[in-house]
C-alpha positions as CSV (number, residue, x, y, z in Angstrom):
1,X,-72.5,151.1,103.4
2,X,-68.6,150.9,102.4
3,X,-67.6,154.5,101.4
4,X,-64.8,155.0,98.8
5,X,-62.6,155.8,101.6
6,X,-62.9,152.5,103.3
7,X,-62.9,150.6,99.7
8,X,-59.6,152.2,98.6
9,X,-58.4,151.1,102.6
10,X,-58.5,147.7,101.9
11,X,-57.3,147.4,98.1
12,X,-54.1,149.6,99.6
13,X,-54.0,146.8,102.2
14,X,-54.2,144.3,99.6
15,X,-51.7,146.0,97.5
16,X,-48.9,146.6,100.4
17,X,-49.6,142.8,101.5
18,X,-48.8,141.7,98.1
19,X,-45.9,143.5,97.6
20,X,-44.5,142.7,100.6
21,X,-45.3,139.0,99.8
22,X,-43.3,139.5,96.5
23,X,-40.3,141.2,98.3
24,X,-40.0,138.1,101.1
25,X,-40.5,135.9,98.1
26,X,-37.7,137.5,95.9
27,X,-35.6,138.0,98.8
28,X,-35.9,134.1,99.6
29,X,-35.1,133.1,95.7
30,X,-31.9,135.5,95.9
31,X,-31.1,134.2,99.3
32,X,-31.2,130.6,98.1
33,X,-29.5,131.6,95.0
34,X,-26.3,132.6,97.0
35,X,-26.6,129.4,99.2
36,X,-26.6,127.3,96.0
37,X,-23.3,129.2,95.0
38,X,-21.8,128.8,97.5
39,X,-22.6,125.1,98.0
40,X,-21.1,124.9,94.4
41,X,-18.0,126.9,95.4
42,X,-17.5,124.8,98.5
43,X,-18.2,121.3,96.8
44,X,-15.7,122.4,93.8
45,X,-13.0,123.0,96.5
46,X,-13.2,120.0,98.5
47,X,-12.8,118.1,95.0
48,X,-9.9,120.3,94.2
49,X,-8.8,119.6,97.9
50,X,-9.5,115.6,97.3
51,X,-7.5,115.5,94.1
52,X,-4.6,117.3,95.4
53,X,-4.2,115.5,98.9
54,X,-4.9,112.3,97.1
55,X,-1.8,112.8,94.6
56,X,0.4,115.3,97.0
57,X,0.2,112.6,99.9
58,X,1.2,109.6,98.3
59,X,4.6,110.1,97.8
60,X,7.3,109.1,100.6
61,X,10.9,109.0,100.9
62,X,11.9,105.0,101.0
63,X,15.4,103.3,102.1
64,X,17.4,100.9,100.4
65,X,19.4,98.6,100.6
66,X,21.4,99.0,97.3
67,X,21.8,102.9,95.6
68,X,23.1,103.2,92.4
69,X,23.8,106.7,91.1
70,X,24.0,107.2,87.2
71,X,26.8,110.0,86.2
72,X,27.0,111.1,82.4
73,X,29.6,112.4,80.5
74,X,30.9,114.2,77.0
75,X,34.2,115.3,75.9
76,X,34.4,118.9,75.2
77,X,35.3,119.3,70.9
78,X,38.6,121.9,70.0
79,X,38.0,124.9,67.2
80,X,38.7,122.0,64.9
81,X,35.6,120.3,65.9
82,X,38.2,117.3,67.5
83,X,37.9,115.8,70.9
84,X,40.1,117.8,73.9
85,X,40.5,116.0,77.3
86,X,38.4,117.8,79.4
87,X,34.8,116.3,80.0
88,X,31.3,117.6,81.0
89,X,30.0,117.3,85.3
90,X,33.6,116.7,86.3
91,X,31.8,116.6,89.6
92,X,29.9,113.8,88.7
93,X,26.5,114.9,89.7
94,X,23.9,111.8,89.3
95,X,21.5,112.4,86.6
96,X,19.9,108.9,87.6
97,X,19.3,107.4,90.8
98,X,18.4,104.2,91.3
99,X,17.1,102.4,95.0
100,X,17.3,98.9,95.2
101,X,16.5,96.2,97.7
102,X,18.0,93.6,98.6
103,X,17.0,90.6,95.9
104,X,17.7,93.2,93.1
105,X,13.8,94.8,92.8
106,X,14.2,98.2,92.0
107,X,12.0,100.6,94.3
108,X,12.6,103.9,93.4
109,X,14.2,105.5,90.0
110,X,15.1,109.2,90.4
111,X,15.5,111.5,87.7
112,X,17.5,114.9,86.7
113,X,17.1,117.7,84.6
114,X,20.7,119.0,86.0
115,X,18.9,121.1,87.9
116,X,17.1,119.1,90.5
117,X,15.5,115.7,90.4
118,X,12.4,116.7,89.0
119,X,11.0,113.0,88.4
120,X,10.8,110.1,90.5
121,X,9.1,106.9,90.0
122,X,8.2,104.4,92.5
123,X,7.2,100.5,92.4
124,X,5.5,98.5,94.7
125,X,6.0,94.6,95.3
126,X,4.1,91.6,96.0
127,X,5.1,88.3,96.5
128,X,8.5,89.3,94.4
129,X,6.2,91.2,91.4
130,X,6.1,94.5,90.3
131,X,2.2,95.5,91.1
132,X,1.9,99.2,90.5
133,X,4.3,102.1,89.4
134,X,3.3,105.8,90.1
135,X,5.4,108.5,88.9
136,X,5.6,112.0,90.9
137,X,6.8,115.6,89.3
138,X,8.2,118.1,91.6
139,X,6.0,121.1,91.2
140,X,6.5,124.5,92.0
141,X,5.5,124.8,95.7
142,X,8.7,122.1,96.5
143,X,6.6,119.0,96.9
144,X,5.8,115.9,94.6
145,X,2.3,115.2,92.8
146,X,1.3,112.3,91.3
147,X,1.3,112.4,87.5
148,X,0.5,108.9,86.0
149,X,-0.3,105.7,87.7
150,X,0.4,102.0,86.0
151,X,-0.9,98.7,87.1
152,X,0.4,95.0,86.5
153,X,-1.5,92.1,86.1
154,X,-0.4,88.7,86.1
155,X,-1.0,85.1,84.9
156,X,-1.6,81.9,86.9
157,X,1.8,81.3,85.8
158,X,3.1,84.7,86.8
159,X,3.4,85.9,83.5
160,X,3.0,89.2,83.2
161,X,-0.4,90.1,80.7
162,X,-0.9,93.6,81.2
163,X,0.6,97.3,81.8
164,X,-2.0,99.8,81.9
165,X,-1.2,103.6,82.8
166,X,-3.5,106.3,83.6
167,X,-3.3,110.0,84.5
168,X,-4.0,110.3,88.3
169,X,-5.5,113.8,88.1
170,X,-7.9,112.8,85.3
171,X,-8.3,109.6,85.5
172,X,-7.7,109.1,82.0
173,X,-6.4,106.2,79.9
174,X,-2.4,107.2,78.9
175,X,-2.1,103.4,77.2
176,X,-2.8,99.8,78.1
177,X,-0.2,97.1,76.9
178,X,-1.1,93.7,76.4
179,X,1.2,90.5,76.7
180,X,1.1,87.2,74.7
181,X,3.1,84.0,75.5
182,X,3.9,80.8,73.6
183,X,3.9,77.8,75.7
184,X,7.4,78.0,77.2
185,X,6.8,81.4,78.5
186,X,8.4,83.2,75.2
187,X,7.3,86.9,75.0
188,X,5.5,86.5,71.5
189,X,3.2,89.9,71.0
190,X,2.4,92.8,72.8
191,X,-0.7,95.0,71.9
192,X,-0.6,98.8,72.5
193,X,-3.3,100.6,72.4
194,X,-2.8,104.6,72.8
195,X,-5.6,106.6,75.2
196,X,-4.5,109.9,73.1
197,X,-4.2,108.7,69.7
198,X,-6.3,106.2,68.1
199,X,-4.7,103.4,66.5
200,X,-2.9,100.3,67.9
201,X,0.5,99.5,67.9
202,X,1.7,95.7,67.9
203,X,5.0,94.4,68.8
204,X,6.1,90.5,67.3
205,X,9.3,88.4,68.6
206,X,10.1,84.5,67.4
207,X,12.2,82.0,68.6
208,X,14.4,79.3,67.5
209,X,14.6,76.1,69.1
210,X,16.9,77.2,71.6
211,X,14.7,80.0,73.0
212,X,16.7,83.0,70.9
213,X,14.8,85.5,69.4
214,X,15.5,85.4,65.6
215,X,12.9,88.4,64.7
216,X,11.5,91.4,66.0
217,X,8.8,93.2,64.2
218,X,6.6,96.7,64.7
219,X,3.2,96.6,62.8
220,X,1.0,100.3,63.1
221,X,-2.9,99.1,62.5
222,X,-1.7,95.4,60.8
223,X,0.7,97.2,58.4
224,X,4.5,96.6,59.0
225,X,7.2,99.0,60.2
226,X,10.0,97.7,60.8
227,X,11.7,94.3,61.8
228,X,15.1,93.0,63.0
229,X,16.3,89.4,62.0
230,X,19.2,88.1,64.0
231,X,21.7,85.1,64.2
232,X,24.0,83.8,66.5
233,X,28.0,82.4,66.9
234,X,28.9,81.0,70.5
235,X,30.4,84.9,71.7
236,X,27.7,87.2,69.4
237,X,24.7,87.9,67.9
238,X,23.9,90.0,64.9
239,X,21.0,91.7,64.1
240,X,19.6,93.1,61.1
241,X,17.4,95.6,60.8
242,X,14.9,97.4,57.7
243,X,12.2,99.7,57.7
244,X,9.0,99.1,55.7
245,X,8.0,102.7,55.4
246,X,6.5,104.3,52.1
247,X,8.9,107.2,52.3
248,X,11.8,105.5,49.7
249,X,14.3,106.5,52.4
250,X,16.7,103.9,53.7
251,X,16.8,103.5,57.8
252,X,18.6,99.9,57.3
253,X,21.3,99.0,59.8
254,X,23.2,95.8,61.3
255,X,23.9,95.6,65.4
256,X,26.7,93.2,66.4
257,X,26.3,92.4,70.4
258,X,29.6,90.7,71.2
259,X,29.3,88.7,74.8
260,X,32.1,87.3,77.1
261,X,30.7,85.0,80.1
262,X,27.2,85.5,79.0
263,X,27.5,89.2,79.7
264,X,27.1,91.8,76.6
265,X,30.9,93.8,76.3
266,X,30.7,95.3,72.9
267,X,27.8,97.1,70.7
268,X,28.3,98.1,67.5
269,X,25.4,99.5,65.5
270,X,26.4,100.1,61.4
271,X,24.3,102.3,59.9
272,X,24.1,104.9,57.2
273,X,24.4,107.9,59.7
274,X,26.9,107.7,61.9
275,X,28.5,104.1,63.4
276,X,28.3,103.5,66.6
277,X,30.3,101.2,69.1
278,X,29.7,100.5,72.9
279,X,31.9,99.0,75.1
280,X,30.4,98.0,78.5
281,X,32.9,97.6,81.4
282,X,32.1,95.6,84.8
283,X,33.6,95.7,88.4
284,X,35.2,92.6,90.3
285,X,31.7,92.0,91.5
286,X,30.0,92.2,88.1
287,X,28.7,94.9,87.9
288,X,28.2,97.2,85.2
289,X,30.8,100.0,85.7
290,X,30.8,102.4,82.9
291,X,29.9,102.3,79.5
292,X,31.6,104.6,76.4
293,X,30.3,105.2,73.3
294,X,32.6,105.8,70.6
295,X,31.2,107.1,66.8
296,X,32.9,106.8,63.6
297,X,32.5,109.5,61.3
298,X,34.5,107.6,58.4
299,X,31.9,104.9,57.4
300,X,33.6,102.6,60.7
301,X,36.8,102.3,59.9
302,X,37.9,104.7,63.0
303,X,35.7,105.3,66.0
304,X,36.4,108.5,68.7
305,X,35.9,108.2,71.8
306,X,32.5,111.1,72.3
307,X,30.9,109.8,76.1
308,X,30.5,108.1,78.7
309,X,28.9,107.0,81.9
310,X,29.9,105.9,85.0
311,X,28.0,104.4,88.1
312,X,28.5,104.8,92.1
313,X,27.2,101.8,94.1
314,X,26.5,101.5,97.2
315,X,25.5,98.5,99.1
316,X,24.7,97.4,102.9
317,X,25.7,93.7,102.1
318,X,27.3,91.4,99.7
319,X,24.7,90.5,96.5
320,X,23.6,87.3,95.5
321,X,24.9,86.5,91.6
322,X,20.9,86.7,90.8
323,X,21.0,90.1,92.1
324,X,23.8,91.4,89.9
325,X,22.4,90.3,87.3
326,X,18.8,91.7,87.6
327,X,20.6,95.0,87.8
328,X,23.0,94.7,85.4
329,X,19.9,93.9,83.2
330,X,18.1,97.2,84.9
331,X,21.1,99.0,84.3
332,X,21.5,98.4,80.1
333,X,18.1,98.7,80.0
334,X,17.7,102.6,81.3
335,X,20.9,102.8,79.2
336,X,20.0,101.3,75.8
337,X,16.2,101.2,76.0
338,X,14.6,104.3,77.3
């Protein structure tokens, strides 16, 4: 015969043996909770870890054979708002550094804010072409990361058909460009497509019989921007150019490129602003040597002389012809193009 006593026993049993079941239990869930956290923490920091060491480690110093540096200059103005004779970076700190090998292929282009190069961007070469380009920031713990990525791709005929850029820290599309050829190898369209904006920007060139490009057009999404239209005489070419914008505003201008031995000497761009005229100089080598731009600020009639820049080159041997003209061409480009 139970008594109460011995009843009330075993339900306390049963009681303390259930709570301390629930305690174990909630002190497993909490205790797997944490390891789960942590687990997350740890997992989030090797990813942190593998993006950093995957963009911090690419970068390394190369050699050259060829180093042109890139020096920029302005004349100083008077009260009078006239030119005086003294000029900006009389020191003629590079704001551009270029590495070179030795068939002309440019491996490395370094880039200033005055301050520091901040920017550098690096190509890689196969079999003579240009296969990838990743540029590097210097960031505030005195090393370089990877910013943005771009890969070429070629044609069985070595044309190049596409330039697509991505961000290396989120993978992201920047832009993809896209080449078309006629059947001589004549650049004809190229397709841009934006990863940040939508909308696709087309570029147009044609050709005469002799190869020369007698128009250049911009469409935005199949509607017109802009064009150039340009003819030729033996020592120049002319170019002019008209906006098709829906803003009744008039960006119309005329370029005159004047050449001597093939090689561009004079730019003078007419416009409804403020004319402009280039002169390009070369070396006994011929090389590009400095270039000065001169403005007009009485509708062309007299130009003053506002900058300039020079170049410092230094080689380890003598350059093929071929060479000095694929940097000459690298040259004008950073000059005139970018």
């Amino acid at each position: 015969m139970n008594s109460i006593f011995t009843i009330g026993s075993v339900k306390n049993a049963q009681v303390k043996k259930h709570s301390l079941q629930m305690k174990s239990s909630g002190r497993a869930q909490a205790l797997q909770m944490r390891v789960n956290k942590r687990m997350k923490i740890h997992l989030w920091i090797l990813v942190l870890l593998f993006i950093k060491q995957a963009s911090a480690q690419t970068y390394k110093r190369v050699s050259s054979c060829i180093k042109i540096e890139f020096s920029f200059h302005r004349f100083y103005k008077d009260n009078k708002g006239g030119n005086t004779n003294e000029i900006s970076n009389k020191s003629n700190k590079p704001s551009i550094i270029l590495l070179i090998d030795s068939t002309g292929n440019i491996i490395e282009h370094i880039s200033s804010n005055n301050r520091r190069f901040d920017n550098t961007y690096q190509n890689f070469y196969k079999n003579e072409k240009l296969i990838k380009t990743i540029v590097f920031t210097w960031q505030k713990k005195k090393k370089y990361i990877a910013d943005y990525e771009t890969d070429y791709t070629y044609n069985s005929k070595g044309f190049l058909i596409q330039k697509r850029t991505i961000n290396c820290s989120t993978k992201r599309l920047v832009n993809e460009i896209n080449y078309q050829y006629d059947s001589i190898g004549n650049k004809i369209k190229t397709t841009i497509i934006d990863g940040y904006f939508v909308g696709t920007t087309t570029l147009k060139w044609s050709y005469d019989n002799l190869s020369k490009m007698n128009s250049y057009q911009q469409y935005n999404n199949n509607d017109l921007s802009w064009e150039w239209v340009y003819t030729y005489t033996d020592t120049s070419r002319t170019g002019i150019f008209n906006t098709h914008y829906k803003d009744d505003k008039n960006y119309s201008s005329i370029e005159i490129v004047k050449y001597n031995n093939g090689r561009p000497i004079s730019i003078e761009e007419i416009t409804t602003h403020i004319p402009q005229k280039t002169l390009i100089h070369y070396d006994k080598q011929g090389l590009v040597s400095k270039i000065e731009i001169y403005e007009s600020y009485d509708h062309g009639l007299n130009y003053k002389h506002k900058r300039f820049a020079s170049f410092h080159i230094k080689n380890c041997k003598e350059m093929s012809a071929e060479t000095i003209k694929r940097i000459n061409a690298a040259i004008l480009k950073i000059c005139f193009e970018e």
